[in-house]
C-alpha positions in Angstrom: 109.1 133.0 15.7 107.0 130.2 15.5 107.9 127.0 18.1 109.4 124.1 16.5 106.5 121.1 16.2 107.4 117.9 18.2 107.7 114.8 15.4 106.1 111.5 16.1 109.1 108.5 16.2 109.1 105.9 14.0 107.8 102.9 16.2 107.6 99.9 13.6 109.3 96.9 14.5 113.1 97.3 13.0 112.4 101.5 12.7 113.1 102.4 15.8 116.7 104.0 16.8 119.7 105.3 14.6 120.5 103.0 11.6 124.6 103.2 10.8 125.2 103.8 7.1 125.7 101.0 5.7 126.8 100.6 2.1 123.7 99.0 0.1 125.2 96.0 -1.9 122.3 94.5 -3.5 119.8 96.2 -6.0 116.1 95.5 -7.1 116.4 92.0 -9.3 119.6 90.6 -6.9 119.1 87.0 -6.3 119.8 85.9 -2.4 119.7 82.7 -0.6 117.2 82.0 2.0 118.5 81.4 5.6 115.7 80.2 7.0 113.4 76.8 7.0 110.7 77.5 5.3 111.0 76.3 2.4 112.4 78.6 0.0 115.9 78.2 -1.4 116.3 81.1 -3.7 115.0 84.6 -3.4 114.9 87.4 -5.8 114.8 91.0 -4.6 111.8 93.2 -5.7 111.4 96.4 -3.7 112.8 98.0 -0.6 110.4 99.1 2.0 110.6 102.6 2.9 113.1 103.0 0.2 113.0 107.1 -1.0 115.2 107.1 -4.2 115.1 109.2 -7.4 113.4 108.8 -11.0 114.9 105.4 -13.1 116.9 105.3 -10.0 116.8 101.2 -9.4 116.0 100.6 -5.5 118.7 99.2 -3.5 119.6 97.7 -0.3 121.8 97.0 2.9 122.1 94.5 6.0 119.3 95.0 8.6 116.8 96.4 5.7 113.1 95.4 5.2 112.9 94.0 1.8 109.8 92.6 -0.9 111.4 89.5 -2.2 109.6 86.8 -4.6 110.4 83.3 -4.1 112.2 81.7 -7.1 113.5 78.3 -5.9 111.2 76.6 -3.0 108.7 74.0 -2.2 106.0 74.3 -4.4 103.6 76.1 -1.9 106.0 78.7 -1.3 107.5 79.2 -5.3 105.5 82.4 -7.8 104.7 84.2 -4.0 105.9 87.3 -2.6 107.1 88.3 1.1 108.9 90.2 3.4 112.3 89.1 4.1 115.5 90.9 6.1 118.7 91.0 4.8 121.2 89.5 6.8 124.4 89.3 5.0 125.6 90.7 1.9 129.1 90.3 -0.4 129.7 93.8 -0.8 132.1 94.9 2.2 130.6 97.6 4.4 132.5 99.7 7.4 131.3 99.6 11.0 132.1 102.6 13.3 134.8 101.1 15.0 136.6 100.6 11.4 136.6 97.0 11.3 135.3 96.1 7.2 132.9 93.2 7.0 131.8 90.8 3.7 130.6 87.5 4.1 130.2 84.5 1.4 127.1 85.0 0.2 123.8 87.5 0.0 121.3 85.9 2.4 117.5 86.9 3.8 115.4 85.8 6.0 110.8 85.7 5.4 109.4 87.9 7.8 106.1 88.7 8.3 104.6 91.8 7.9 104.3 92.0 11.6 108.0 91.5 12.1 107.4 87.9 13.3 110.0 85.2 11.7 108.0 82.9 9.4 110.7 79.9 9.9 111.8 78.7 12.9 115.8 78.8 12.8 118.4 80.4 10.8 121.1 78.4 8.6 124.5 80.2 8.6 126.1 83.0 10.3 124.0 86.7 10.4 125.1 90.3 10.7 125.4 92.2 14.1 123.7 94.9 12.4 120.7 92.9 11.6 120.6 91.4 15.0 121.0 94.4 16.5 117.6 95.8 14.4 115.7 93.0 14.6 115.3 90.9 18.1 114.0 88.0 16.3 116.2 87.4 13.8 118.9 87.9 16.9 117.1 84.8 19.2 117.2 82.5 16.4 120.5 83.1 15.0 123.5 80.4 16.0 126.5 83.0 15.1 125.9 86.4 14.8 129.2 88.3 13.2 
């Protein structure tokens, strides 16, 4: 019998560890809201990085995921460009592991760059422990994380 082949860990920023399921609530062509200050207001979802999904399939995604999102509503500078954002809250309720269900008001994001750096410098509104919890970042800036 052959010996099992040691795997190399994911070490990206936000790749590392166990991810909980989480249902995805938002699909390729969603529009968010920005919760940062940089200048965007509106988002629009394009892709999901790393996403693996099946033919015609359209991509789809959850809190805490990396995401390719084009800028709809902004400052000038920033509207017609595309980034990396994180999620950081969606509407469609997902279960934690303790059973405790959890929606919030609106679908929200935050520009990231491809580093994993935050582009702004603080986060408007309240942001998902499971986002936090991925992303130390997102967790230093945030006022209330839920």
């Amino acid at each position: 019998m052959a010996a099992k082949a040691k795997t190399r860990a994911l070490t990206t920023k936000g790749g590392a560890g166990q991810r909980p399921k989480i249902s995805r609530g938002l699909g390729a062509g969603s529009t968010l809201r920005c919760a940062d200050n940089t200048g965007a207001r509106e988002l629009r979802l394009v892709q999901v990085v790393g996403y693996k999904g099946r033919l015609r399939r359209v991509p789809s995604a959850a809190v805490g995921d990396m995401v390719i999102v084009s800028v709809r509503r902004g400052t000038p500078d920033m509207r017609k460009k595309i980034f990396q954002a994180v999620l950081v809250r969606q509407r469609m309720p997902y279960r934690r592991a303790e059973g405790i269900w959890v929606q919030f008001e609106d679908n929200a994001a935050v520009l990231m760059t491809p580093e994993g750096e935050m582009k702004g410098s603080e986060i408007r509104g309240p942001i998902a422990r499971e986002a936090a919890e991925r992303w130390p970042r997102i967790a230093s800036a945030a006022s209330i994380i839920i």
